[in-house]
C-alpha positions, 0 to 999 in steps of 0.5 A: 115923311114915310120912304115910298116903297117901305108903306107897302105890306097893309092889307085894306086897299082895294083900289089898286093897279092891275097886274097882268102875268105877262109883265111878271117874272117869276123864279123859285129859289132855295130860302134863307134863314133857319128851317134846315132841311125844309130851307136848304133843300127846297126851292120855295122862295118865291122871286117876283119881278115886276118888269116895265118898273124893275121892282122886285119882291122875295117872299118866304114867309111859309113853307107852301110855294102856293101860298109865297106866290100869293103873298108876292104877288099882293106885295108886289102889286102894293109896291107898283101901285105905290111905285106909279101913284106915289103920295095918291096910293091908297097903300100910302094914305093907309100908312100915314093914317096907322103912324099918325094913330101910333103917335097919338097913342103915344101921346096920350100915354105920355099925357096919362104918365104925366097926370100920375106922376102928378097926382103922386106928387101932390098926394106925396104933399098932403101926407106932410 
């Protein structure tokens, strides 16, 4: 059960909703976080809004307002199509396949523990 809005951020989907500038509010603000001078006195955070949904992205991620506003706009444009599509997003699909991978990581990590510590055991046997 992977929240909707939180599988947003993988990079592979290709089949994604559009997203026309008209439906886009845009705003430059000052950021948050370390960084000092560069942060405090510098409106480059970006703020995305996606008006007919309401959904809205904050990206300060560099110090270029270029590049935050690439960024935004690829995360808000994984955050509508998740928003209108739901479980069909190919941004979901993408999410639950890389989680279901982790847990089989960690399962078989868990498995190779097991047959060591086993292993141990019986070696610890045939030293008595």
């Amino acid at each position: 059960a992977v929240p909707l809005l939180q599988a947003a951020g993988k990079k592979n989907s290709f089949n994604l909703l559009g997203l026309t500038e008209a439906e886009l509010e845009e705003q430059f603000v000052r950021g948050n976080g370390p960084g000092g001078q560069a942060t405090n006195k510098t409106n480059n955070c970006v703020v995305l809004k996606h008006v007919p949904s309401g959904i809205v992205v904050k990206c300060h991620q560099t110090r270029s307002v270029e590049q935050n506003r690439k960024i935004a706009r690829e995360i808000l444009q994984e955050k509508v199509d998740l928003f209108y599509k739901g479980e069909d997003s190919d941004v979901f699909k993408e999410k639950k396949a890389s989680e279901k991978k982790k847990q089989e990581k960690k399962r078989r990590a868990k498995e190779n523990l097991e047959r060591k510590k086993h292993l141990k055991e019986m070696l610890e046997l045939d030293k008595k």
